[in-house]
N, C-alpha and C positions, 0 to 999 in steps of 0.2 A: 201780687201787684204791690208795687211802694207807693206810698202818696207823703206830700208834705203839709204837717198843717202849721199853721202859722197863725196867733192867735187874732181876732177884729173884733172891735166894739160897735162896729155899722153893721157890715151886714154876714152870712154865714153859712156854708152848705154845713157843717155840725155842730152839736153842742152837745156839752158835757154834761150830761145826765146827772149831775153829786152836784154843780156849784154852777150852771147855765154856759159857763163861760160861750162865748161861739167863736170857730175857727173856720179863714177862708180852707180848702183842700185841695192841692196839685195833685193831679194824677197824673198816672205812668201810661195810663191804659183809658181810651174814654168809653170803651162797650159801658153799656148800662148795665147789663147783670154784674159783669166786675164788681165795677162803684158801687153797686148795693152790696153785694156780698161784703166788699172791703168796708162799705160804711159802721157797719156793724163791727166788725176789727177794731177800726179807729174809736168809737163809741167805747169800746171794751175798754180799748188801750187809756184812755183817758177817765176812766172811773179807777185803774190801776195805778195809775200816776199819782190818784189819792190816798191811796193803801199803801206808796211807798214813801211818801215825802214828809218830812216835818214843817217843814218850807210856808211858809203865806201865800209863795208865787210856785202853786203845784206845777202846775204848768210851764215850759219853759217859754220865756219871751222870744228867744230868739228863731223860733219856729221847731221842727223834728219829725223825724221821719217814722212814718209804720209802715213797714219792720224797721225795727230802728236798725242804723248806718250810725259807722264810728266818723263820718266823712265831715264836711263842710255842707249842712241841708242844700245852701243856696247851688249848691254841686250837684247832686243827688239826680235820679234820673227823674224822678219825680217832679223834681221844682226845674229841670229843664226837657223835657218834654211837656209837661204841665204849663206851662209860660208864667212860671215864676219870675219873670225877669228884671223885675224891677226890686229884687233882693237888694239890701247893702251887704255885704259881708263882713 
């Protein structure tokens, strides 16, 4: 399953285990066993984004997908079945 997360300072279906951050998360797929299984991916994928970065902003601002996609996120199947719609790109 893709999802896109996109980082929020209000409110959060995840956060990032290493530094709090929290992220709204689009999904591709809304079963609940899904999302949880994937939740724990995204959780992953985001304590790894620590281990690869030098960066201050680990995290990308402009939102990104797990699995990550070479695409446009705001494209992604994630952030348009998910109703990400209200993307800028």
């Amino acid at each position: 399953m893709q999802v896109l997360c996109k980082i929020s300072n209000t409110v959060n279906d995840v956060r990032c285990n290493v530094c709090g951050q929290g992220f709204l998360v689009y999904w591709s797929r809304t079963s609940k066993v899904e999302q949880d299984a994937t939740r724990r991916q995204v959780i992953e994928a985001l304590a790894q984004q620590h281990t690869s970065s030098n960066s201050p902003n680990v995290h990308p601002r402009t939102g990104f997908n797990i699995p990550d996609w070479q695409g446009v996120p705001s494209f992604s199947a994630a952030a348009l079945l998910g109703g990400a719609h209200n993307w800028s790109v």
